[in-house]
ZABA-937299 format. One record per atom (N, C-alpha, C): residue number from 1; residue in one letter; atom name; x, y, z. Coordinates in steps of 0.05 Angstrom, whole numbers, plus 5000, padded with zeros to 4 digits. Example, Ala and Ser with C-alpha at 12.3 -4.5 7.8 and 13.67 -1.06 7.14 Angstrom:
ZABA-937299
{k->1	r->a	a->N	x->5264	y->4886	z->5156} .
{k->1	r->a	a->CA	x->5246	y->4910	z->5156} .
{k->1	r->a	a->C	x->5264	y->4934	z->5156} .
{k->2	r->s	a->N	x->5257	y->4955	z->5142} .
{k->2	r->s	a->CA	x->5273	y->4979	z->5143} .
{k->2	r->s	a->C	x->5258	y->5001	z->5157} .
This chain:
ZABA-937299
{k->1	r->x	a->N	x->3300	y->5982	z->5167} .
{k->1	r->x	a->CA	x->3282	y->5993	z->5186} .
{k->1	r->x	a->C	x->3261	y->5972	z->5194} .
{k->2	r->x	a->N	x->3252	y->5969	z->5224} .
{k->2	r->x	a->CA	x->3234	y->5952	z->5227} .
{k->2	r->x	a->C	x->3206	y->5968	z->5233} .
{k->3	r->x	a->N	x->3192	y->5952	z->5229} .
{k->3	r->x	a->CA	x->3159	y->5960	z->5241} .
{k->3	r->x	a->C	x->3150	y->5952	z->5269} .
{k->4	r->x	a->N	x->3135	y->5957	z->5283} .
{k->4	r->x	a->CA	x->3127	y->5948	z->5304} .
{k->4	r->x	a->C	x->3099	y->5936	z->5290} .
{k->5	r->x	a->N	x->3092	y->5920	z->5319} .
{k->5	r->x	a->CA	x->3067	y->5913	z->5313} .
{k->5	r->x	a->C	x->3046	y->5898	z->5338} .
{k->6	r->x	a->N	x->3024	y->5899	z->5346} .
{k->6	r->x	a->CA	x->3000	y->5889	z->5363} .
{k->6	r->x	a->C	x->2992	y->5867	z->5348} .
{k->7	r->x	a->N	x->2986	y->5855	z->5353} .
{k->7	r->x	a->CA	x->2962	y->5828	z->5346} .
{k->7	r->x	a->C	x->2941	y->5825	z->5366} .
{k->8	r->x	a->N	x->2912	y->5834	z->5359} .
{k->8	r->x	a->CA	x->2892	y->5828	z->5378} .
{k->8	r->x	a->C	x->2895	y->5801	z->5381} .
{k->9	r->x	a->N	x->2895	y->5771	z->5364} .
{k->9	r->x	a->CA	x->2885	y->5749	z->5369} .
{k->9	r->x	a->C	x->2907	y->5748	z->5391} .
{k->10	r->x	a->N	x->2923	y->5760	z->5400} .
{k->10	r->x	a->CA	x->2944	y->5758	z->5425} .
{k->10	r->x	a->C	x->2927	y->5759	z->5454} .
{k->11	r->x	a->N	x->2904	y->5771	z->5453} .
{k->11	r->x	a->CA	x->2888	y->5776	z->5479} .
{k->11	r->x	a->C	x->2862	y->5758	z->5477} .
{k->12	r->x	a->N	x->2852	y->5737	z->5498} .
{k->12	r->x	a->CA	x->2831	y->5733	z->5492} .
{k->12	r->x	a->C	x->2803	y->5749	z->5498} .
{k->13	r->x	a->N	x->2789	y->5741	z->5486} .
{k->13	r->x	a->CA	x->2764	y->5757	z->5476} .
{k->13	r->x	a->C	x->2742	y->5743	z->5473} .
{k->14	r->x	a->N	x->2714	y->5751	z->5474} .
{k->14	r->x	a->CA	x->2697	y->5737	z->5466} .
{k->14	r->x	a->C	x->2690	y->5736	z->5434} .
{k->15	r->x	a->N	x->2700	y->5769	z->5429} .
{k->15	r->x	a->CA	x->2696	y->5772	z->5400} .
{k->15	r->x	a->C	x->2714	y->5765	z->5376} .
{k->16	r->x	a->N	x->2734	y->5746	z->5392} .
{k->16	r->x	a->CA	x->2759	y->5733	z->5378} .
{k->16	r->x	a->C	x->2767	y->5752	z->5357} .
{k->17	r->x	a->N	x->2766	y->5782	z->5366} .
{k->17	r->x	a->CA	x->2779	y->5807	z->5351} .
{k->17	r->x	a->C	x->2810	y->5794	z->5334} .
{k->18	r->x	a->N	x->2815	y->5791	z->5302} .
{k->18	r->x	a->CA	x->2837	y->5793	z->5292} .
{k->18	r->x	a->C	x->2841	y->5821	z->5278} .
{k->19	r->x	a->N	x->2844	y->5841	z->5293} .
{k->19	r->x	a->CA	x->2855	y->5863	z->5277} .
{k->19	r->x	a->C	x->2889	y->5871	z->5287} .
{k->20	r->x	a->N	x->2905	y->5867	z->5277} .
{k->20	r->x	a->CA	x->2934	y->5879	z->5279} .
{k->20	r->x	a->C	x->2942	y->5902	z->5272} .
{k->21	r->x	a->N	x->2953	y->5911	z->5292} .
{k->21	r->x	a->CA	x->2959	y->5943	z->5293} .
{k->21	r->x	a->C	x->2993	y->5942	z->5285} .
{k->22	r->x	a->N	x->3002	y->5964	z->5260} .
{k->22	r->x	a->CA	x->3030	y->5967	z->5259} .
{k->22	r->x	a->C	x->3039	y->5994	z->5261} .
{k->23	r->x	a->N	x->3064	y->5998	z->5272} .
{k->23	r->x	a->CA	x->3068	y->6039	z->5268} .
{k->23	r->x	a->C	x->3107	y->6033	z->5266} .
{k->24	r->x	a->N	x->3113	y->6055	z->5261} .
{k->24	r->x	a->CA	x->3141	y->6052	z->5260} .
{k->24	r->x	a->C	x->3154	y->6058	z->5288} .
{k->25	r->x	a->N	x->3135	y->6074	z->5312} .
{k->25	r->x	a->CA	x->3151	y->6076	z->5330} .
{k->25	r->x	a->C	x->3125	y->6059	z->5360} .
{k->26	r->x	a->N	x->3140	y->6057	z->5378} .
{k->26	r->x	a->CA	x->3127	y->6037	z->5404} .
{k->26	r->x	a->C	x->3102	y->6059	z->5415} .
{k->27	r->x	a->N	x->3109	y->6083	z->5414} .
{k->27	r->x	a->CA	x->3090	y->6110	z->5425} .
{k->27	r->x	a->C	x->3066	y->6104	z->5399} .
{k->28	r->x	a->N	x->3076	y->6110	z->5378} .
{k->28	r->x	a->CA	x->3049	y->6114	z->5366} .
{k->28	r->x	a->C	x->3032	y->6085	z->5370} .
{k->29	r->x	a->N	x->3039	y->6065	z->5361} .
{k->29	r->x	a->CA	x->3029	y->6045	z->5365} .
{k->29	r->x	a->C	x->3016	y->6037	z->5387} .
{k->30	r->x	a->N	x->3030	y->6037	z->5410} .
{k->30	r->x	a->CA	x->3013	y->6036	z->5438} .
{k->30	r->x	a->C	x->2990	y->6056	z->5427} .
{k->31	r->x	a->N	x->2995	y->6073	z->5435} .
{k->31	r->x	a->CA	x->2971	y->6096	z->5431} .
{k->31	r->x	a->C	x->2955	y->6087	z->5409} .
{k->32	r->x	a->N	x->2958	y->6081	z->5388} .
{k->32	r->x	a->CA	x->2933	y->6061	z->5367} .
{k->32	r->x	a->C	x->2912	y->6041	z->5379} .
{k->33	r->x	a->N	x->2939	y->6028	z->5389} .
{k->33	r->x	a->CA	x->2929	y->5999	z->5409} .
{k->33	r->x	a->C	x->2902	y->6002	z->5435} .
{k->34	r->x	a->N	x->2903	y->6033	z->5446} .
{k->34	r->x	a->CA	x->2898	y->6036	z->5465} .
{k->34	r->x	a->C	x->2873	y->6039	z->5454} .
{k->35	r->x	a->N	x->2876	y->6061	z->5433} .
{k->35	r->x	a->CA	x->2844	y->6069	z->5427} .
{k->35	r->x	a->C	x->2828	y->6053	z->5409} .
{k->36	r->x	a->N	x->2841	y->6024	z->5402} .
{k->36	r->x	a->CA	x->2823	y->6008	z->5388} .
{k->36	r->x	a->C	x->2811	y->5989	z->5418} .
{k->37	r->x	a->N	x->2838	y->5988	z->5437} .
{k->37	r->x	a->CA	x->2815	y->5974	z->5460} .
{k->37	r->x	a->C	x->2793	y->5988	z->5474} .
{k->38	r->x	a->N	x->2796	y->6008	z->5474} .
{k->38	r->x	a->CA	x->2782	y->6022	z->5490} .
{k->38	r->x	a->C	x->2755	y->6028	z->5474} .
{k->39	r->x	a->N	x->2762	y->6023	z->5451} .
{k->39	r->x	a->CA	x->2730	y->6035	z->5431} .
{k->39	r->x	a->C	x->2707	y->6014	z->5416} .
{k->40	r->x	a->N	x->2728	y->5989	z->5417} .
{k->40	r->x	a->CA	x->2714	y->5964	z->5410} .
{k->40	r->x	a->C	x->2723	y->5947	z->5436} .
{k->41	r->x	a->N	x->2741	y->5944	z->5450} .
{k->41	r->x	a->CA	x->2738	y->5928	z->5472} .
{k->41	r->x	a->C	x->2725	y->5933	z->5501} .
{k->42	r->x	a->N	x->2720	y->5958	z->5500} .
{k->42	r->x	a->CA	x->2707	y->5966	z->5523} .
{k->42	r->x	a->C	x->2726	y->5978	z->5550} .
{k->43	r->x	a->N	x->2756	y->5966	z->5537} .
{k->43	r->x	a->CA	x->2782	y->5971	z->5551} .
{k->43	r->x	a->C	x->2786	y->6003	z->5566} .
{k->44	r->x	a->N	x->2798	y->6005	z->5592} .
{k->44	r->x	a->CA	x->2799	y->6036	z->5603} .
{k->44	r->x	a->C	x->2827	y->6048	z->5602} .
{k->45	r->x	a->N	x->2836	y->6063	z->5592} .
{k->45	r->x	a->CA	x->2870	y->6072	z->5589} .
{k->45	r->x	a->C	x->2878	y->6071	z->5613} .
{k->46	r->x	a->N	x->2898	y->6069	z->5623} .
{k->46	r->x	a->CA	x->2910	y->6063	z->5646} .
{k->46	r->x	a->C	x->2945	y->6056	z->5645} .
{k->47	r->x	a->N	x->2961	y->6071	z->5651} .
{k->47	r->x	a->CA	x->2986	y->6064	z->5659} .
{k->47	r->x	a->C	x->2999	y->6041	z->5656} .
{k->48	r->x	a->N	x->2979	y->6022	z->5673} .
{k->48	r->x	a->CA	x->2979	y->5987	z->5681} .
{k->48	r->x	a->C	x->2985	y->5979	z->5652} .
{k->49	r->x	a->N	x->2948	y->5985	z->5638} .
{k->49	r->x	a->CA	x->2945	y->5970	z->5606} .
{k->49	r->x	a->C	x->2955	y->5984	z->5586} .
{k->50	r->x	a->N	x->2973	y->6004	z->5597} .
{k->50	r->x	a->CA	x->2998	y->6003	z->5566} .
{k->50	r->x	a->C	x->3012	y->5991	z->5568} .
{k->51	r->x	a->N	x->3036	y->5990	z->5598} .
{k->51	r->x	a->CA	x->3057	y->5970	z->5609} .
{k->51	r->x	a->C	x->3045	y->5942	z->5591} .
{k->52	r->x	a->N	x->3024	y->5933	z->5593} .
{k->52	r->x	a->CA	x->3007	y->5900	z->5586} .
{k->52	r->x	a->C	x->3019	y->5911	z->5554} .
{k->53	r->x	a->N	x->3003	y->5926	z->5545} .
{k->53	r->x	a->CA	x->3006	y->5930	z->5516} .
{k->53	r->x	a->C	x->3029	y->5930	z->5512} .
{k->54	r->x	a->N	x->3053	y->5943	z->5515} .
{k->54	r->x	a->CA	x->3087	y->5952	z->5506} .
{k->54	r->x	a->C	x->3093	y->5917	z->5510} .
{k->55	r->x	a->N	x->3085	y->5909	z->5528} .
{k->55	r->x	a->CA	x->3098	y->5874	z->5526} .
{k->55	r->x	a->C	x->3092	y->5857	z->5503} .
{k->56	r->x	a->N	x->3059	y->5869	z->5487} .
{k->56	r->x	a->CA	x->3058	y->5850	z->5463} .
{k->56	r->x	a->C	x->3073	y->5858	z->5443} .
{k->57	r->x	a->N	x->3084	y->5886	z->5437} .
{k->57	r->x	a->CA	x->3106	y->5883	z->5415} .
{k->57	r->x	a->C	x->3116	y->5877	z->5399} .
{k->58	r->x	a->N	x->3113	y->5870	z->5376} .
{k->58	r->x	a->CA	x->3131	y->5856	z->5372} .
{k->58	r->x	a->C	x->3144	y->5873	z->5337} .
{k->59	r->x	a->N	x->3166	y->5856	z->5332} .
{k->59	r->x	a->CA	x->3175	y->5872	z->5312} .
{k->59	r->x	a->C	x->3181	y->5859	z->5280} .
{k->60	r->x	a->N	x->3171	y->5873	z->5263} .
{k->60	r->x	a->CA	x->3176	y->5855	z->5230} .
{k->60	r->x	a->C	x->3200	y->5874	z->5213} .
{k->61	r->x	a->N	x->3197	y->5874	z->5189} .
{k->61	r->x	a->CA	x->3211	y->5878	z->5175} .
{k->61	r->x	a->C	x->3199	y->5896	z->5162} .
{k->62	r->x	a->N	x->3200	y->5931	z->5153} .
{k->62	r->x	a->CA	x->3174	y->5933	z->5148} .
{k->62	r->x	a->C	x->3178	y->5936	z->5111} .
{k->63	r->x	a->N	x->3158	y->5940	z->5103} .
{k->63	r->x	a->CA	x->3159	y->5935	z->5071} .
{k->63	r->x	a->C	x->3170	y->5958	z->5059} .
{k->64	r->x	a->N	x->3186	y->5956	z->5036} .
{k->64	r->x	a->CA	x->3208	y->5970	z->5019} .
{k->64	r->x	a->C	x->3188	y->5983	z->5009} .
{k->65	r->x	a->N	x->3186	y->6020	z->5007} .
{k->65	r->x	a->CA	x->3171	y->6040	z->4993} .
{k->65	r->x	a->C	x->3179	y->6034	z->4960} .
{k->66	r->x	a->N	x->3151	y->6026	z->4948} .
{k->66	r->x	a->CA	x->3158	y->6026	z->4923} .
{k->66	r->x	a->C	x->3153	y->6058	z->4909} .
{k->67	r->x	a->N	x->3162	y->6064	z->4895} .
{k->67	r->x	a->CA	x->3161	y->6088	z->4878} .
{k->67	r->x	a->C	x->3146	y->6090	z->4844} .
């Protein structure tokens, strides 16, 4: 199974924001993504800046549930 994942330092910024966003599916994560721009970046939801967001994407490996 993979993870998704955002990387702020992907956008520039003045506040050189490094917080990385991960979720298991592209919906929840956008939707994470959106409301950390919008609440610390000042960012406005919009159609446009999800399309922007779904392009940073990207995908890892995600970590084995230990028990």
């Amino acid at each position: 199974m993979t993870r998704k994942f955002i990387d702020c330092r992907e956008f520039p910024s003045e506040m050189k924001c490094t917080i990385a966003i991960s979720a298991d599916s592209t919906d929840e994560l956008v939707n994470a993504a959106v409301a950390h721009a919008v609440s610390v970046h000042g960012e406005h939801d919009s159609p446009a800046f999800r399309a922007e967001l779904r392009k940073a994407v990207h995908e890892m490996a995600a970590a084995r549930n230990v028990a």
